[in-house]
N, C-alpha and C positions, 0 to 999 in steps of 0.2 A: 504494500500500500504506500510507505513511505520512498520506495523506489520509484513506483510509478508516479506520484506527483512529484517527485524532484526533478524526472524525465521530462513530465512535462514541461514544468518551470524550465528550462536550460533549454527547449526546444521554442520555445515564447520566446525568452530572449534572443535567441541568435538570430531570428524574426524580425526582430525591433532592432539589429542591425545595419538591417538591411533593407529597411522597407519603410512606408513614408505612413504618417495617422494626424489627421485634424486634430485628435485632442492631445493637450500635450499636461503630463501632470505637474502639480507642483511640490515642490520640495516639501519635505516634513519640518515639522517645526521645531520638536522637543527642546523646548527653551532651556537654559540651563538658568533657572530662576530659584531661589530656596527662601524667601522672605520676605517681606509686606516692603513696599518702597523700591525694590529693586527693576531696571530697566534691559533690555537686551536689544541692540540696534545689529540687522545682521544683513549679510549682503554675500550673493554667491554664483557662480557662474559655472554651468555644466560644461560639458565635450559636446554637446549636443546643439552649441549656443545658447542655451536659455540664461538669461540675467533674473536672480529673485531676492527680493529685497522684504525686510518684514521687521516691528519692533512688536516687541510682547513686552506687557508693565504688570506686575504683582500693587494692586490699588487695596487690599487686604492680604491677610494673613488666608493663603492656600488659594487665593482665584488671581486667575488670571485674563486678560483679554488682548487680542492681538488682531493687528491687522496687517497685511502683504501683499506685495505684490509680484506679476512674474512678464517677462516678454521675453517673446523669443522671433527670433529672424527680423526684417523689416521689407514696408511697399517695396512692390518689382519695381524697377528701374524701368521696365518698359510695359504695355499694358500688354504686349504680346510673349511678355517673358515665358518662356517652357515650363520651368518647375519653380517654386516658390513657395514657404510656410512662413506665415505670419500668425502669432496669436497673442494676443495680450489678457491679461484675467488681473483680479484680485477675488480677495478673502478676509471676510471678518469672523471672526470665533470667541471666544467663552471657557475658561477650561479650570483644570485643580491642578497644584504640586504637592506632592510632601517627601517633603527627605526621610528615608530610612537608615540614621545613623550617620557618619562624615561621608561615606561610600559613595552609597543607594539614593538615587533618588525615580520616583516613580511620578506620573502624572497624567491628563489627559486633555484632550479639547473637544469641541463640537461647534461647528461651524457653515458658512453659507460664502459662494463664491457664483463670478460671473465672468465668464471667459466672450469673444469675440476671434475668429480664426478664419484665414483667408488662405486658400491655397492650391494652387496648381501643378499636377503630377501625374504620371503615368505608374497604377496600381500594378504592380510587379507579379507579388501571389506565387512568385519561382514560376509562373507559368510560362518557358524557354518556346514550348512550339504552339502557343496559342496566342493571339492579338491581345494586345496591352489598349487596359482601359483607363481612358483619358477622365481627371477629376477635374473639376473646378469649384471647389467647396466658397461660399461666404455663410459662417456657422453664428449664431447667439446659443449659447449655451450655459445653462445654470450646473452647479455643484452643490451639494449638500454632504458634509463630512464628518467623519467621528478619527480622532486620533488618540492612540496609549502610545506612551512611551517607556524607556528607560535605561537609563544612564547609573555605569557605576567607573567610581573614579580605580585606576590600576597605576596610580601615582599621585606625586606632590604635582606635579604639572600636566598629567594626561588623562583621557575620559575615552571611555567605550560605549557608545548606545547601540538601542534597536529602537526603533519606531513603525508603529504602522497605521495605515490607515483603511478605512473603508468608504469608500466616495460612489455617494450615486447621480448618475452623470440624465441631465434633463433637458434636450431641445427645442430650444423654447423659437425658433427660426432660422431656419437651414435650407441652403439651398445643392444644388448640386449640377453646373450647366444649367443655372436658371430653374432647375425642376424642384421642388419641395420634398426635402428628407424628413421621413417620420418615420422615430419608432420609440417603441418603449421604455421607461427608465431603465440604465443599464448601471449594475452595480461594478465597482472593480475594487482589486487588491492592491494594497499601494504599501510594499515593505519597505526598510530603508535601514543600511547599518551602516554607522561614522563614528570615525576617531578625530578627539580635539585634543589638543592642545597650547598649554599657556607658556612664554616665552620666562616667565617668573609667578610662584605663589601669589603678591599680589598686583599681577598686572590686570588690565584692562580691557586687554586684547588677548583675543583666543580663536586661533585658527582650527578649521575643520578640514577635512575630507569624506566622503559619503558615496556610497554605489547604493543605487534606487530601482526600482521599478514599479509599473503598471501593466496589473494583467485584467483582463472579463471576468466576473465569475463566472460563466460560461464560455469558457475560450475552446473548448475543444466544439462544442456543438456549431457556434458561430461561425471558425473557421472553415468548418469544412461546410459552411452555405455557399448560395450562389456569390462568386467572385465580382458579379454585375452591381450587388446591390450595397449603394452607396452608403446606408446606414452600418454597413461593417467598418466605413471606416472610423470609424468611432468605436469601435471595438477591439482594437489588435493592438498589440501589444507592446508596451514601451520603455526602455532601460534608458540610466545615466549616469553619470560620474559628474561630481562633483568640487569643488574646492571652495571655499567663503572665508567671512574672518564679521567675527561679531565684537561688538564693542559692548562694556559694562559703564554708564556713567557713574554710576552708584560707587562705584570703585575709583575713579577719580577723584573723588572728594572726598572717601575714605582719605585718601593719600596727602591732602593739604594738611 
């Protein structure tokens, strides 16, 4: 059982290397927050191009609220451009922290987002001896999300998390060659593991790295649908790598 969906996952991903999808997910957030007053300003850029930007403030002891934002690619250069992904979104949420000991810390959010996604491409599918089908997606698309996380420290200056998420994806205006894409709420999986680190105990700045992805919860029944219909692209599946660097102002003013 445990082979079999590893198999899968590893077979998604190599997918989403190679293949082009209107929605594009956004980075997990697991703030590294631990008490009332504290701020987190973070900023981070995939392989994938995506730029995501987000501050999360602890306003009480254990809540949290946060807002983000993410872009990725920009307008074609020409209206006739061949291929092309544009999509910009944000996100606001709501969520808890609580440290378990100096280590552990555990936490979660729940939130709403709204993306916009422009793009022009030929749907691959590996299909080598069968005619490649032309997109031209302009998408409005809603997110609704739940995120756990959890981070435990494996030194005086480094951090290990997991985070994940469960995003259900809503289109709320989609077109596709001018024709209207409708389908269903589609849920997906959105894991994510990163290491931080701080350049000193009480510094300010704290850089990341993070490998990600976004799968369907039904990615196998999906895929193997008809290849013609355009509401799959919004289906299939999507990996990333990461790098950022967050900022503590809370911790700056410790320091005067």
């Amino acid at each position: 059982m445990v082979y079999r969906y590893a198999k899968g996952w590893l077979s998604a991903l190599l997918l989403a290397l190679s293949g082009c999808s209107v929605y594009v997910p956004m980075q997990g957030a697991a703030p590294d927050i631990r008490a009332k007053g504290e701020l987190e300003v973070s900023g981070g850029w995939s392989l994938t191009n995506r730029l995501d930007f987000g501050a999360t403030y602890s306003p009480l002891p254990h809540l949290l609220v946060r807002a983000a934002a993410s872009f990725k690619g920009s307008a074609p250069a020409h209206p006739d451009s061949a291929n092309y992904l544009q999509n910009k979104q944000y996100e606001l949420a709501a969520g808890t922290y609580w440290p378990l000991g100096e280590r552990w810390l555990v936490g979660g959010l729940a939130g709403f987002g709204r993306a916009h996604a422009r793009a022009r491409y030929q749907e691959d599918g590996f299909a080598l001896l069968s005619s490649a089908v032309q997109h031209q997606f302009d998408a409005h698309y809603n997110r609704y999300f739940s995120e756990t996380y959890l981070t435990c420290k494996v030194g005086a200056l480094a951090t290990l998390g997991l985070s994940y998420r469960l995003v259900q994806l809503r289109l709320t205006e989609a077109t596709d060659q001018s024709v209207a894409v409708q389908a269903s709420p589609i849920w997906r999986h959105e894991p994510m593991v990163f290491f931080r680190v701080r350049p000193s105990e009480d510094s300010p700045v704290q850089f990341q790295a993070a490998v990600g992805a976004s799968r369907s919860a039904h990615y196998d029944e999906q895929t193997a649908g008809d290849r013609y219909d355009p509401a799959r692209q919004f289906r299939t599946t999507r990996s990333y790598v990461s790098v950022g660097v967050a900022l503590y102002p809370h911790l700056l003013r410790q320091r005067r």
